[in-house]
C-alpha positions in Angstrom: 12.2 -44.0 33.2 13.6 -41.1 31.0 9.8 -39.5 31.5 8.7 -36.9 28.1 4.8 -36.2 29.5 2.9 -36.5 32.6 -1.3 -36.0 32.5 -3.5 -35.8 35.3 -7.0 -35.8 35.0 -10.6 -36.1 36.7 -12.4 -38.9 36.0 -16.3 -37.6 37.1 -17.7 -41.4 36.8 -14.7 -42.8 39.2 -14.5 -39.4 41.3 -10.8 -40.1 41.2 -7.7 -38.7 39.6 -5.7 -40.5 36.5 -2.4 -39.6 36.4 -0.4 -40.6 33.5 3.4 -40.8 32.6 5.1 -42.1 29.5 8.5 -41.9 28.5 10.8 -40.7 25.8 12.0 -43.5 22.8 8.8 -45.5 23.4 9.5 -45.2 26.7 5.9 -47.2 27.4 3.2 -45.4 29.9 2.0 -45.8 33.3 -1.1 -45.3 34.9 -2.3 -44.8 38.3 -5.5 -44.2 40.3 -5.1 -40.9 43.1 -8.2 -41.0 45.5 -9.2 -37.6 46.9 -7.9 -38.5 50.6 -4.0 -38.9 49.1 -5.0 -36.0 46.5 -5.7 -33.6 49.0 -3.0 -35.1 51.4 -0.5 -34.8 48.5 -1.0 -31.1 47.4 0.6 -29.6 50.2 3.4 -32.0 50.6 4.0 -31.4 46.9 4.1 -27.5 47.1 6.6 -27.8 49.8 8.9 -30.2 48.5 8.7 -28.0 45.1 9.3 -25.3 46.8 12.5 -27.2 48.5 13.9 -28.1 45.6 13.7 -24.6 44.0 15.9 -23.4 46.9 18.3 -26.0 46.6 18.6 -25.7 42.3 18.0 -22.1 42.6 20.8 -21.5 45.8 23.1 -23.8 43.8 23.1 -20.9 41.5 23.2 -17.8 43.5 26.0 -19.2 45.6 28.5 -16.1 45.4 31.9 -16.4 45.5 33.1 -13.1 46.4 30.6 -9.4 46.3 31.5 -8.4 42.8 30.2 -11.4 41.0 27.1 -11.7 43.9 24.7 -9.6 41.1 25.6 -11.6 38.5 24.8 -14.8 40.0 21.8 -13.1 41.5 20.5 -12.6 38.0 21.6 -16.3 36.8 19.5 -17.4 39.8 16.0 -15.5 38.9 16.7 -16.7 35.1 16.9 -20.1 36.1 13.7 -20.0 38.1 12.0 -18.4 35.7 12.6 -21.3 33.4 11.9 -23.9 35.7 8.4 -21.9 36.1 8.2 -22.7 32.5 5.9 -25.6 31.5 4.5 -27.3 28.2 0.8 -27.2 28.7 -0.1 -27.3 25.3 1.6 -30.0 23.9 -1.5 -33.1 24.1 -0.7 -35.9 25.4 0.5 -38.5 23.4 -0.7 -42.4 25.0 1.5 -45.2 24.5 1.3 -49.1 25.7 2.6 -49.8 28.6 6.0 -51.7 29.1 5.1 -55.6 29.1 7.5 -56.4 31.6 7.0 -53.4 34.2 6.0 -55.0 37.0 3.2 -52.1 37.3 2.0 -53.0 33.7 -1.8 -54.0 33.8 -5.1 -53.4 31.8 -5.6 -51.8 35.1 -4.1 -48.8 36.2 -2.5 -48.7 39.8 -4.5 -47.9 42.8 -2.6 -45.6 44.6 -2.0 -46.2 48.5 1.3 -44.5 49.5 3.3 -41.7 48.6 7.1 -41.5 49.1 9.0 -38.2 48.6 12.9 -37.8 49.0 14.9 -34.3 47.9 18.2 -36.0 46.5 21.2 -34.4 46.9 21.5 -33.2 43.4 18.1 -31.7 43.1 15.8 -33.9 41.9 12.5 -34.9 43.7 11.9 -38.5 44.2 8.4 -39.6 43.8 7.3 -43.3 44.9 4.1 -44.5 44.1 2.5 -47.4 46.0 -0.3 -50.1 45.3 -0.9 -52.1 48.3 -4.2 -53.7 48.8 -5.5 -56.5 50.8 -5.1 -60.3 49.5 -2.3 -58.6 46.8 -0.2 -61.2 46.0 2.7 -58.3 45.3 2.7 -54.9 45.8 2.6 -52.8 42.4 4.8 -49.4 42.1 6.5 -46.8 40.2 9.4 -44.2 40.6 9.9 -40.6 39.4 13.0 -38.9 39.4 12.2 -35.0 38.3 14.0 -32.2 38.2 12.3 -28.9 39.6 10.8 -27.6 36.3 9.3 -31.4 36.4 7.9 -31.4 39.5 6.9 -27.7 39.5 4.4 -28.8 36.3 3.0 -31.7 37.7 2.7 -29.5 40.7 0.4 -27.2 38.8 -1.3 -30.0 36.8 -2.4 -31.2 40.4 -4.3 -27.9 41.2 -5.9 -27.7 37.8 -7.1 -31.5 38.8 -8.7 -30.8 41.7 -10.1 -27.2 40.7 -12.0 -29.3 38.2 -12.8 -31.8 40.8 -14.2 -29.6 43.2 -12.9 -30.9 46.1 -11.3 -27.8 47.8 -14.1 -26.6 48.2 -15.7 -27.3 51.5 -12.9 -29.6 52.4 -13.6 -31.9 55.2 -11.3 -30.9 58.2 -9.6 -34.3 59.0 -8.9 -33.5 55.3 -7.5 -30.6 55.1 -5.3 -30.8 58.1 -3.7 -33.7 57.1 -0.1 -33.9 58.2 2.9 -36.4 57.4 4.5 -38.3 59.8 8.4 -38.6 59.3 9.8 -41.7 59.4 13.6 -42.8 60.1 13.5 -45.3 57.8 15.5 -43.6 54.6 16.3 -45.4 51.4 19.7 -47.1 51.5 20.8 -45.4 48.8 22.4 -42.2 50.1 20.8 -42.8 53.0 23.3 -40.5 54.7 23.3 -37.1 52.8 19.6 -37.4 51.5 16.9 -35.3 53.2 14.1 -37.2 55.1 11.6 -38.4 53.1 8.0 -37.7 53.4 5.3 -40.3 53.3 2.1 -40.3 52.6 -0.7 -43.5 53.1 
């Protein structure tokens, strides 16, 4: 999905977050349900995964060559970060239908259960979304491929969610230190070069 906007927002009557994605070209949209336990679980995860991939975009770079041309890139560096820090929050978001044939398509959005994130190799942040719920005939999901300035937006979308949400504060503590376990199981798709991913469920 070539994704043009991502929303998140509080829902007060569901106590829940929606997130929302739709594409460029009519690209459909796709909705999804984010309970406060994966929420809360997700935020740092997300920070350090952005944070990850700025390195890796950002070092890419800055990688010098020889000491005369190490300022130059230096400055190339900060200029690209500074961009990637730069984000479209005022641009409202525009809904569209939802592809017929996505196999996450429903009048209901998707309840999200587990998380997936992968760093690929050529900077982009993998994000794989999960519905899997008891007597489900089929398990519903969605990918995101986003580069840093991407992620860095939804990143900061995410703590203006839960700001409004409220639930940072006084944060249980099998909440807030909520860790991921790693899991050997990569994707087989670069399987090899890509970093570990980090689940969340």
């Amino acid at each position: 999905m070539n994704i043009h906007q991502i929303s998140i927002t509080y829902v007060v009557e569901q106590d829940r977050l929606l997130i929302r994605v739709n594409g460029k070209n009519k690209g459909g949209e796709f909705r999804a349900w984010l309970t406060r336990r994966l929420a809360l679980a997700l935020l740092p995860v997300l920070e350090q995964s952005n944070g990850d991939q700025m390195k890796k975009v950002v070092g890419a770079t800055a990688a010098t060559t020889s000491l005369p041309d190490q300022r130059e890139q230096l400055l190339a560096a900060f200029e690209k970060e500074a961009q990637i820090r730069t984000a479209d929050f005022n641009t409202p978001y525009q809904e569209q239908p939802a592809p017929p044939d996505a196999p996450e398509s429903s009048a209901e959005p998707l309840l999200l259960t587990e998380l997936k994130l992968t760093l690929m190799d050529d900077g982009r942040l993998r994000l794989q979304a999960f519905e899997k719920l008891p007597n489900q005939e089929s398990t519903r999901h969605f990918q995101l491929n986003m580069e840093a300035q991407l992620c860095h937006g939804l990143l900061q979308l995410l703590h203006q969610s839960l700001h409004k949400s409220r639930w940072l504060e006084a944060t249980p503590p099998a909440l807030s230190a909520t860790k991921l376990p790693t899991s050997g199981e990569d994707d087989t798709e670069g399987a090899m070069t890509q970093d570990r991913p980090r689940y969340l469920n």
